[in-house]
ROMARPA-131375 format. One line per field, with one value per residue (C-alpha): chain; residue in one letter; x, y, z. Coordinates in Angstrom, 3 decimals. Each point is the difference from the previous one (the first is absolute). Layout:
// residues N
ch: [A	...];
aa: [a	...];
x: [X	...];
y: [Y	...];
z: [Z	...];
This chain:
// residues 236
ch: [A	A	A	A	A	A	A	A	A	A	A	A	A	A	A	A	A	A	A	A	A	A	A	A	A	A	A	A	A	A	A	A	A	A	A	A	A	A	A	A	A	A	A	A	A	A	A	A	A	A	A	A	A	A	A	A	A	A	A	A	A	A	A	A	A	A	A	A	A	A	A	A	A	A	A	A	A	A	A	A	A	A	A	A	A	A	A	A	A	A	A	A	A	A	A	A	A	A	A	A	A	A	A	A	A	A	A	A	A	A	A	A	A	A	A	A	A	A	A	A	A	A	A	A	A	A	A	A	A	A	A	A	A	A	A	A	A	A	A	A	A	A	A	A	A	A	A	A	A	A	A	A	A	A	A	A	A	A	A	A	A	A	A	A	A	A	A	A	A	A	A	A	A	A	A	A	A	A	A	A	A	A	A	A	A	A	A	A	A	A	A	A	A	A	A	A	A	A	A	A	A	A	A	A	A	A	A	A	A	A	A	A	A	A	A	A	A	A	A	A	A	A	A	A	A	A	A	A	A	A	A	A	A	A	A	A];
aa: [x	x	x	x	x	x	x	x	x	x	x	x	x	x	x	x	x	x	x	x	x	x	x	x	x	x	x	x	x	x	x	x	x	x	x	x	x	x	x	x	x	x	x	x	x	x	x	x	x	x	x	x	x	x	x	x	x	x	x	x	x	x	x	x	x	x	x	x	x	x	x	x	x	x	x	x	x	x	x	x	x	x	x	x	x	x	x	x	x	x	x	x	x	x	x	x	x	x	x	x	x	x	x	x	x	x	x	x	x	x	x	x	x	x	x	x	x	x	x	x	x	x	x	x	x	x	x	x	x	x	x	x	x	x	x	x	x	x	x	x	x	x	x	x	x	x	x	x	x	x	x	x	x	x	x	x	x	x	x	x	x	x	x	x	x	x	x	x	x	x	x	x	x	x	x	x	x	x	x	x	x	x	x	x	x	x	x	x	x	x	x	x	x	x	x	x	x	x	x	x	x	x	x	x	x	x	x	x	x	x	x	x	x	x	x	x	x	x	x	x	x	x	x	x	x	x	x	x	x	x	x	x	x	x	x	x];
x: [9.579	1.945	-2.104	-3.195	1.454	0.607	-3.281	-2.004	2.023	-0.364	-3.665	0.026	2.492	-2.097	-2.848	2.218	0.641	-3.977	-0.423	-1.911	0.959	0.781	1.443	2.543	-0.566	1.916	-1.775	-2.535	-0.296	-2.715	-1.305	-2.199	-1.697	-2.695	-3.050	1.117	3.746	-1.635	-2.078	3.286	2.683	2.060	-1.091	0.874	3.480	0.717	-1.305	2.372	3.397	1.205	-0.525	1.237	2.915	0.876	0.189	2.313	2.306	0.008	0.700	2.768	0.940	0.365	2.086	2.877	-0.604	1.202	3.140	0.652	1.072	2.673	-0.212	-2.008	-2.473	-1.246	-2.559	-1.257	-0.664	-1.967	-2.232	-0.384	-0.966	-2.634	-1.840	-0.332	-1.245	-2.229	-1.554	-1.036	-1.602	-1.114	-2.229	-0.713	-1.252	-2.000	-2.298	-2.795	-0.493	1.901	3.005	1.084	-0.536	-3.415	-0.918	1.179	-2.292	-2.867	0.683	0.967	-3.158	1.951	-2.534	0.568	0.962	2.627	1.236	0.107	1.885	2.387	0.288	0.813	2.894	1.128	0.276	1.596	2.701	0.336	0.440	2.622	1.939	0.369	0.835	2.876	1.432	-0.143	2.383	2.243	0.071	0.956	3.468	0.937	-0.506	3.369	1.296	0.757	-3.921	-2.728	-2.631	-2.536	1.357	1.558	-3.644	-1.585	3.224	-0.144	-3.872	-2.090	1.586	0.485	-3.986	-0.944	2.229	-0.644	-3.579	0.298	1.763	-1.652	-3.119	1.581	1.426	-2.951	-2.445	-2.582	-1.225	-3.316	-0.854	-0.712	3.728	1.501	-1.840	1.267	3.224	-0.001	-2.120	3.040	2.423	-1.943	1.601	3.668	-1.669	1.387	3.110	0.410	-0.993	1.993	3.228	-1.010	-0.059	3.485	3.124	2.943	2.811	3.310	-0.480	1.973	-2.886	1.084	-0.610	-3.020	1.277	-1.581	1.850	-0.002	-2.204	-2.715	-0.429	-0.598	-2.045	-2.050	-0.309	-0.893	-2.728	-1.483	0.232	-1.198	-2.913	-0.689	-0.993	-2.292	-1.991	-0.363	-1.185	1.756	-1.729	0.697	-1.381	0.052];
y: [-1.054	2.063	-0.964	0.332	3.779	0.883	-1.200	1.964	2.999	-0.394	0.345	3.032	1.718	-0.324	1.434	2.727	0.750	-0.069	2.438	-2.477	0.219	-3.505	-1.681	-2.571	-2.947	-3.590	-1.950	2.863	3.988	1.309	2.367	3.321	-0.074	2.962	-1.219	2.071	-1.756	-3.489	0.286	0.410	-2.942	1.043	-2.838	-2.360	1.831	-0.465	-3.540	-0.927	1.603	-2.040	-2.851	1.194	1.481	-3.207	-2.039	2.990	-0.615	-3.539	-0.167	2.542	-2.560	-2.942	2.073	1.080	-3.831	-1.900	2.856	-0.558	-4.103	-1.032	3.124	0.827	2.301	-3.136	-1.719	3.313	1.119	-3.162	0.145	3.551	-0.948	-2.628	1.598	3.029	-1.900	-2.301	3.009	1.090	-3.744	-0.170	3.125	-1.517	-3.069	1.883	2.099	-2.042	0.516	3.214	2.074	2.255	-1.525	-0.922	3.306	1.117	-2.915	1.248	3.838	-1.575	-2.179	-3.261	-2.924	-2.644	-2.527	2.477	0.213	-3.902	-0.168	2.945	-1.807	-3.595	1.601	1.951	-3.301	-1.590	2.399	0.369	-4.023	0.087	2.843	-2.040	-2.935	1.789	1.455	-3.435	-0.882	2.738	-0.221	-3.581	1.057	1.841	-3.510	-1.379	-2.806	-2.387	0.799	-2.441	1.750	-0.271	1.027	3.223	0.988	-0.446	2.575	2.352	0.094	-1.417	1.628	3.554	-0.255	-0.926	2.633	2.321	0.313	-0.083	2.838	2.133	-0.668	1.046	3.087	1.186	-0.433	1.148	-0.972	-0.765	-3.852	-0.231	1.119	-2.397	-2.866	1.154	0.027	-3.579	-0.564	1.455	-2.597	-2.835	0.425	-0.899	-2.981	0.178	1.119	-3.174	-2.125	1.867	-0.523	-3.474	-0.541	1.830	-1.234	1.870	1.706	0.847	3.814	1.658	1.901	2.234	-0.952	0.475	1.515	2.844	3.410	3.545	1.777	-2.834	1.239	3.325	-0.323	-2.174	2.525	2.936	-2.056	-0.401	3.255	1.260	-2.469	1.424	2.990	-1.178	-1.993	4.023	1.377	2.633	2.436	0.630	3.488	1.903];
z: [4.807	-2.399	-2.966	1.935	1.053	-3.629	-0.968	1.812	-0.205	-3.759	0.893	2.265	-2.576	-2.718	1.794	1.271	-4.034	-0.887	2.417	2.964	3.293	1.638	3.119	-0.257	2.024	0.334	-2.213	-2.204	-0.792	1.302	-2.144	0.490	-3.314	-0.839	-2.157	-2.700	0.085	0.379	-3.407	-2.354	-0.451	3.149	2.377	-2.799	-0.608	3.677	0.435	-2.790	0.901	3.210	-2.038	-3.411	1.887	2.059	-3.354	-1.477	3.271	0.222	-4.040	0.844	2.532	-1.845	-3.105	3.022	1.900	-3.705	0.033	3.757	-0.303	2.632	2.015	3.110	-1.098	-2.593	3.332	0.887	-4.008	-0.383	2.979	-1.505	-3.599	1.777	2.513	-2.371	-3.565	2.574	1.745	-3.669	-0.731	3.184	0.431	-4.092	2.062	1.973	-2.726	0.450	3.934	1.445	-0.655	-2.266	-2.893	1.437	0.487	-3.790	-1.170	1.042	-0.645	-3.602	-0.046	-1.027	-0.017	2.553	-2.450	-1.035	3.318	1.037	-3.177	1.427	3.511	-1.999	-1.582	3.073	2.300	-2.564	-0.607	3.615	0.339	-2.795	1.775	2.987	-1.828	-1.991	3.066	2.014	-2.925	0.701	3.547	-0.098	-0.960	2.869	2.377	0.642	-1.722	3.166	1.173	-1.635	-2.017	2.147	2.963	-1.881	-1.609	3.344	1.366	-3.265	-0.570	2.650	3.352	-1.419	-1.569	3.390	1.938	-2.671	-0.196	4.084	-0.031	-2.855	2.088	3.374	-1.641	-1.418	3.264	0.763	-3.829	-1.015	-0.326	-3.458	-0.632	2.180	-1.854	-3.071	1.344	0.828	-3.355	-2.228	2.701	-1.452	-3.842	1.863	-0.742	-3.368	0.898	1.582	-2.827	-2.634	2.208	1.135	-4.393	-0.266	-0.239	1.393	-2.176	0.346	0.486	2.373	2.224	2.930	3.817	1.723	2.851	1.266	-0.750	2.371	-3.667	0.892	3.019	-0.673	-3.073	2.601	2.638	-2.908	-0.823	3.418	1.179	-3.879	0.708	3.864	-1.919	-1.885	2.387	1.469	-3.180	-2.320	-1.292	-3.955	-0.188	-3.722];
């Protein structure tokens, strides 16, 4: 949710900067474009910057996660660095159908064999992602619990309460979003491989107990995303 928030925010802002008006939604800005505004480069500039500005954040992410080992902020920086570089390969993924990269495609032009080319590489990077974190994540299962059992515990149950919850949060939501919700649950796939193909180090990792600043991140979130669902209006 927080990644999703900052995405499209990243959209609305830059539209607030171009000088086009905008609503901000849960899951896209609408935007109030005049004719004269949608023949220059601003609808690519804005298509570009949730996901340009996701992979900036979950980069940023990753840089504080590797300087965070052993303490408790190192789970919630790595979820961080994931769902923020994925959202960037993922909306790659996606240039050949819909999304904002779609939609800078074909104001660019960019043959369709240019595209399915852009789309390979984006699942692909998106399937490595989840792969590498599956290999991270692995650590965190205790050492007394098999690994099976701990991947189904540390990967399986939260993509399955997870995505239950993002959904329930952000209803009423059009369909297509909601399948594409469950579409990006599908790549925990390769979390579970990669930590299925892991062995287990020595590394002292903090508990995954939940902590009072989980909650209330949680609860910012929701009521950020209530907002949205209503519509604000990004007005220049």
């Amino acid at each position: 949710m927080l990644t999703t928030i900052l995405h499209e925010l990243a959209h609305a802002a830059t539209a607030f900067a171009l000088g086009v008006r905008s609503t901000l939604f849960n899951y896209f800005a609408d935007l109030h474009i005049t004719q004269i505004q949608a023949a220059t480069n601003r609808p690519v500039l804005i298509s570009v910057a949730g996901p340009l500005f996701c992979l900036a954040f979950g980069i940023l992410s990753w840089l504080t996660f590797r300087r965070a080992r052993g303490s408790v902020a190192e789970l919630p920086l790595l979820y961080l660095s994931v769902f923020g570089v994925a959202t960037f390969f993922g909306n790659l993924m996606s240039t050949s159908f819909v999304g904002d990269f779609s939609g800078a495609a074909v104001a660019l032009r960019l043959p369709m064999t240019v595209r399915y080319a852009i789309t390979a590489i984006g699942g692909v990077s998106v399937a490595a992602i989840h792969f590498w974190v599956g290999r991270e994540l692995v650590q965190w299962i205790p050492a007394h619990i098999g690994k099976g059992a701990g991947m189904l515990g540390i990967i399986a149950l939260p993509m399955v309460l997870g995505t239950a919850g993002v959904i329930l949060v952000n209803w009423p939501m059009p369909e297509a979003s909601a399948y594409a919700r469950v579409a990006e649950a599908s790549f925990w796939l390769f979390a579970a491989v990669g930590a299925l193909m892991t062995r287990r180090d020595s590394r002292k990792r903090a508990g995954l107990g939940l902590r009072w600043s989980d909650g209330a991140v949680t609860l910012l979130a929701v009521l950020i995303v209530r907002l949205m669902v209503r519509g604000i209006p990004f007005v220049p």
